[in-house]
C-alpha angles and dihedrals in degrees: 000000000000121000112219124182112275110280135204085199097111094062078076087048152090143212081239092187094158085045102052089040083058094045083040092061093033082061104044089051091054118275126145127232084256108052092047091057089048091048090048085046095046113020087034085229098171089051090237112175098229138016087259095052095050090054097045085050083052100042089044101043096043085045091064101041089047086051077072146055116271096244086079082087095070099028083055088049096048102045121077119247102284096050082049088054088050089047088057090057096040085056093048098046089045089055097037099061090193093039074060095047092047097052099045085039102042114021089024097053086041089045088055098044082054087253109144108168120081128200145199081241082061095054088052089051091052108041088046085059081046109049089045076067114029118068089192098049090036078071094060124119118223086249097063097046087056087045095051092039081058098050091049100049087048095055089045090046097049085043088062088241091112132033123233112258129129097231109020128017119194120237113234107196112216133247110211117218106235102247101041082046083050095054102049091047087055090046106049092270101114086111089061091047083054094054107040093046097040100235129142 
């Protein structure tokens, strides 16, 4: 997995489940990148509400399957729709590099003490550790932070990996199916499996 610098960027973004299943089986008959991005701009294909938000759901999308191998296409095609759901977030943690740090250091670590509530307390924690290392993220106003909290627990929410709940949401460690575990360790994602199954 590659490491990129600490972005805000998720606080603009969506989990996009229904979007990256459509790019997903655009890829696997045959489109290009380019003409996927064409068809978002022209035939709205992603039913953005607006030009710019059709670009922001293509750049986003195509980000995070590019932040894997292309044998997720047939992998994806292939799972049911909860192993689809874990594929999204593989994708996503493979591409937010601290969305990825957040989930193996805070639910992880939670998931392996036998912790499985997580709380907004957990997220401060976490973001003052953060912000002492990180000169970027040390820039980034409380609001931010909140905004970006929010983004997060919504995309693991809409994953299955936490339930719904306004204090506290429970963890549900995931249990990979064997072929979709199969393929991410083949593919540098032994850290995910990690974090999403809460293992050492």
């Amino acid at each position: 997995m590659k490491r990129r610098a600490y972005s805000a960027g998720a606080v603009k973004v969506s989990f996009w489940f229904i979007e990256f299943r459509k790019t997903i089986q655009l890829l696997a008959d045959g489109y290009s990148w380019e003409e996927i991005r064409q068809m978002s701009e022209q035939s709205n294909i992603f039913n953005a509400s607006t030009p710019m938000r059709a670009n922001q759901i293509y750049s986003s999308v195509s980000a995070r399957i590019k932040a894997l191998d292309d044998s997720v296409i047939s992998v994806f095609l292939n799972s049911d729709i909860t192993m689809q759901k874990t594929l999204v977030l593989t994708a996503i943690l493979a591409y937010d590099t601290l969305f990825f740090d957040f989930v193996y250091e805070v639910l992880r670590e939670k998931m392996i003490i036998g912790d499985n509530d997580y709380t907004n307390r957990d997220w401060r924690v976490f973001c003052a550790e953060k912000q002492r290392q990180d000169k970027r993220m040390s820039t980034w106003t409380e609001q931010t932070l909140i905004r970006l909290g929010r983004a997060y627990k919504t995309m693991l929410y809409e994953s299955g990996i936490i339930s719904s709940g306004k204090d506290i949401r429970h963890i549900y460690r995931t249990i990979l199916d064997p072929s979709v575990e199969q393929w991410m360790l083949l593919h540098g994602l032994k850290p995910v499996v990690k974090a999403l199954t809460g293992v050492k």
